[in-house]
Each structure stands twice: as C-alpha cells, then as structure tokens.
C-alpha positions in Angstrom: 65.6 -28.8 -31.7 63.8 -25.3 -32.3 65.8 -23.7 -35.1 64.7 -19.8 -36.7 62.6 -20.7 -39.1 60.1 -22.8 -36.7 60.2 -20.2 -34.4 59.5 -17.5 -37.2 56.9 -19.2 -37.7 55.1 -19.9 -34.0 55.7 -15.7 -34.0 53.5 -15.5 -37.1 50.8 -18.2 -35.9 50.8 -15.8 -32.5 50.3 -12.4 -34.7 47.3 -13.8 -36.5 46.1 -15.6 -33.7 46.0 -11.6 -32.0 48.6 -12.4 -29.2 49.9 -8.7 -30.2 47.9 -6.1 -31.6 48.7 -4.1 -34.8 51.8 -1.6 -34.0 52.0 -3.1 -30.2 55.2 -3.8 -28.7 56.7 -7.4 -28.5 58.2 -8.2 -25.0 61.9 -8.0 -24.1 64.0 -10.3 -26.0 64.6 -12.1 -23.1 60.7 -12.3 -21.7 60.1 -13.5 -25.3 62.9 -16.5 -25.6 61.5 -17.9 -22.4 57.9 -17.6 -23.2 58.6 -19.8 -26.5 61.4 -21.5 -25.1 63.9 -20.5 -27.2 67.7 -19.0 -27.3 68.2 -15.3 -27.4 70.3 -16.0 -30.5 67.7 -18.2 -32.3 64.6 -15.4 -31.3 66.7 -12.8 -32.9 67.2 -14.8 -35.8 63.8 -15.1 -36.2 63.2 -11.7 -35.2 65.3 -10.6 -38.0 63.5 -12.5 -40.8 60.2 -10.6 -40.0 61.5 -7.5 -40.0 63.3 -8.7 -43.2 59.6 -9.4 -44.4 57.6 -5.9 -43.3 56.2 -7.7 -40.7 57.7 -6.2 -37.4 59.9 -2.9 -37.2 62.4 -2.7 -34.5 63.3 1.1 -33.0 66.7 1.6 -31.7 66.0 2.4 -27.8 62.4 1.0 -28.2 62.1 -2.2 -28.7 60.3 -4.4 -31.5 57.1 -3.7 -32.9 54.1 -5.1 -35.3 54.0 -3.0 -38.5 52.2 -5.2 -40.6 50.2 -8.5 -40.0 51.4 -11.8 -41.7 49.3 -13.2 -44.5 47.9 -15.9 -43.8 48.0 -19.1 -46.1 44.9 -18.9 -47.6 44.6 -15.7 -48.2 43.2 -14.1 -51.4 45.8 -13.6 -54.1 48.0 -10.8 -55.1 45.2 -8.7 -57.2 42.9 -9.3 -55.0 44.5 -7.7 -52.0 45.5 -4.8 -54.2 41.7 -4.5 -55.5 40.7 -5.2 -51.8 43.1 -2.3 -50.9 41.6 0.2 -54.0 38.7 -0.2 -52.0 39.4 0.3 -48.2 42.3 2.9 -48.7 40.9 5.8 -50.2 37.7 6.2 -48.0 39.8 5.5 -44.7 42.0 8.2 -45.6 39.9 10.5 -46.4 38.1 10.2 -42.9 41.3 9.8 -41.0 43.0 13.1 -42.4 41.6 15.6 -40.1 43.6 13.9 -37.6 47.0 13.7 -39.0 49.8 16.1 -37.3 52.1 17.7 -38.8 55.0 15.3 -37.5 53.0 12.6 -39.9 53.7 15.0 -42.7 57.4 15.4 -42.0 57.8 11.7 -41.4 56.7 10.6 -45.1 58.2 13.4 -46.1 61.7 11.7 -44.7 60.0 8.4 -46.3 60.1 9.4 -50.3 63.4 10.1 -50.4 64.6 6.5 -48.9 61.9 5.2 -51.5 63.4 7.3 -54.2 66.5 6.3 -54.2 65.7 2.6 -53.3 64.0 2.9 -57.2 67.2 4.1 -58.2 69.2 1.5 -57.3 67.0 -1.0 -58.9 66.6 -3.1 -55.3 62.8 -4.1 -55.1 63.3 -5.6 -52.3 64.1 -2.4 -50.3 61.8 -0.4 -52.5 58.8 -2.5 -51.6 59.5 -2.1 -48.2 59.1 1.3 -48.6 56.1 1.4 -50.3 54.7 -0.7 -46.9 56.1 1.3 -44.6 54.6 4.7 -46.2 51.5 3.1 -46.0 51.9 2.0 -42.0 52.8 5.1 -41.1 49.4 6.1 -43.1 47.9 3.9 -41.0 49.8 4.3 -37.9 48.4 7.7 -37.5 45.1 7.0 -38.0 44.7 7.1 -34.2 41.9 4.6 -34.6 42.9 0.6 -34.0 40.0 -0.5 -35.7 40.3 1.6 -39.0 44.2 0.9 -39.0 43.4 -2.6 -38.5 41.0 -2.9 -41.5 44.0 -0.9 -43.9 46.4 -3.3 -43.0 44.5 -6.3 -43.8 44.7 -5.5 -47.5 48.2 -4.2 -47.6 50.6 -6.5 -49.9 53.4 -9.4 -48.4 56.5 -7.8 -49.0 58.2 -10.3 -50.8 55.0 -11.2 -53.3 55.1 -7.0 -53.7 58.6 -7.7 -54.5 58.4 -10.1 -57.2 55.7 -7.9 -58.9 58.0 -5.1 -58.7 60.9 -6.8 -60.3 58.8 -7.4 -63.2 57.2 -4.1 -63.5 58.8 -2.0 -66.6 60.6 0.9 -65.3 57.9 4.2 -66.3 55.1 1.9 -64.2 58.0 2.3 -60.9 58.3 5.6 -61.7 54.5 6.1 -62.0 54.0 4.1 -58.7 56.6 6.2 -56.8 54.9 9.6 -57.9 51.5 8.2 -56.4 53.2 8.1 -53.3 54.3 11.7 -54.0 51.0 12.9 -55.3 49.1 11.1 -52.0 51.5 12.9 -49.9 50.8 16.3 -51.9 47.4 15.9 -51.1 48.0 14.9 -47.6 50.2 18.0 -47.0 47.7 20.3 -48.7 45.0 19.5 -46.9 42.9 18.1 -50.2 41.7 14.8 -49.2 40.1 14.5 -53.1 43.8 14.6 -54.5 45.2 12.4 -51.6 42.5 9.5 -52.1 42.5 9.6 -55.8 46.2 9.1 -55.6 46.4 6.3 -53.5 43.5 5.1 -55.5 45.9 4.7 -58.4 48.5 3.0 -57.1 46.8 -0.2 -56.6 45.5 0.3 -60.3 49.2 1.2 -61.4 50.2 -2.7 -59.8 47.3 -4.6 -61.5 48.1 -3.3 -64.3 51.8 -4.1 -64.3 50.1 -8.1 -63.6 47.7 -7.5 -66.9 44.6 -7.6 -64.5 43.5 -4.6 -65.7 44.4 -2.4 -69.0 
C-alpha cells in the first residue's frame, strides 16, 4: 500500500532527480495521482508535508509550485550550507538587482511583517519559513534559472533552520530579522553595497548562534 509518507518521498527523489524545475508548476492533482499511482487524498497528503517543509508553495487559483529544492541526504551540514550561502548570496544579488521591479519590493515588503510577528509569537517553525520564502522571492526574481538555481542550492532545510532557531537567544532573532530589514533597505534604495553586506550577515548571525564562528 502507498501511504503519504512514501509518496512524499518518490516527490522528493523526482525534484532532485530534475523532473520539475526550480519554481515550475506541478501537474493537476489529478494528472499527478495517476502518474504515481496514487489517491488524490494520499497526493495531497503528501503534498501538504512539503509545503509544510518550504519545499513546494501552493497559490490559491494557481496550482502548486517548487520553491525550494529538497536536501538531499548527503548533503553538507548545517554550517556549511550557511557558509556555502555567505558566499553565493551576496554576489548574486548584487548582479541580479538591476532587474528587480518594483512589485519585488512591495512583495518583501508584505513579507517582514508576516516574519515579524512570526518572531513575536515565539513559533520558529513559521519564522523559518519566512526567512526561506524572503529569500525565494530573492531568488524568484532573479529572472535567470541558472543564478536562482545556484542560490537555492545553499538555502537551509526548513526544519534543521528551525531547530537552530529554537536555540538561538532572543537579540541574535532579533538581529537576524533586521538583516532581512537592512537587505530589503538596501534593495529598496537601490545600494546594492548595503543589500549584499546585509544578507552577508545573516548567515554569519546563524553560525554564530551554532558557535562556528565568534
């Protein structure tokens, strides 16, 4: 019997294998259950748990779609994604700014506030989340497959940013959510300097709350 979890993870194996490219859209539900062979209930199950994880986003009128690509099991620990990210992010930024609209601006404008007040509550969960998803709409309009490609590679799993989170003291939260603020000041302000050193930090901020770095 096919249960959620075995078809979570057939969805993942197809994501890293490239059946669907980074922010592409998944078939219709019911395309989807009878490629795998699966019940609608049991796809949205699984569906469900990947979006859960910052791995797919679904759109209300849209569909579903890949935000994020799934680590992969021997992948390169925590730090060194974050380090791996220090050193991708910044540069890619700074080329890709030119080409950001203003709608980008508005829409992680509309992002901090959800982030905020996810810090607020104390859910790490959610505020992780966040965190990813200002960072794939970074990406996102990027306009170039290849670059956003190459950023999302180094971007966190959700729930192993979680756990870090959950053990951060409160002023390094506070000092990560202002490097999202400070990136998007620099972003708005057309200073690419202030908007790479920013998002330069954060990483930092993270390996530091882990006592890779002082």
């Amino acid at each position: 019997m096919t249960t959620p979890a075995t078809t979570e993870r057939r969805l993942e194996q197809a994501l890293l294998k490239g059946r669907w490219s980074l922010f592409e859209r998944l078939p219709a539900e019911r395309l989807l259950a009878d490629e795998l062979g699966v019940s609608r209930p049991t796809l949205r199950t699984a569906l469900r748990a990947l979006v859960g994880r910052g791995i797919l986003e679904t759109r209300r009128g849209s569909g579903t779609f890949v935000r994020a690509l799934p680590c992969r099991a021997d992948n390169a620990s925590l730090a060194d994604s974050l380090r791996a990210f220090r050193i991708v992010m910044p540069p890619l930024l700074t080329a890709a700014q030119p080409s950001f609209a203003p709608s980008v601006m508005l829409t992680l404008e509309r992002q901090l506030p959800a982030t905020g007040m996810a810090l607020h509550a104390g859910d790490m969960h959610l505020f992780a989340q966040s965190h990813l998803q200002f960072f794939s709409i970074l990406l996102q309009a990027t306009g170039n497959a290849r670059l956003a490609q190459a950023g999302a590679a180094t971007l966190p799993d959700v729930h192993a940013l979680a756990r870090l989170l959950q053990d951060c003291p409160p002023v390094r939260l506070e000092e990560l959510f202002k490097h999202l603020a400070r990136t998007l000041h620099g972003l708005r302000h057309a200073d690419p300097q202030a908007a790479s050193a920013a998002i330069a930090a954060y990483p930092t901020c993270l390996l530091q709350c882990m006592g890779e770095e002082t």
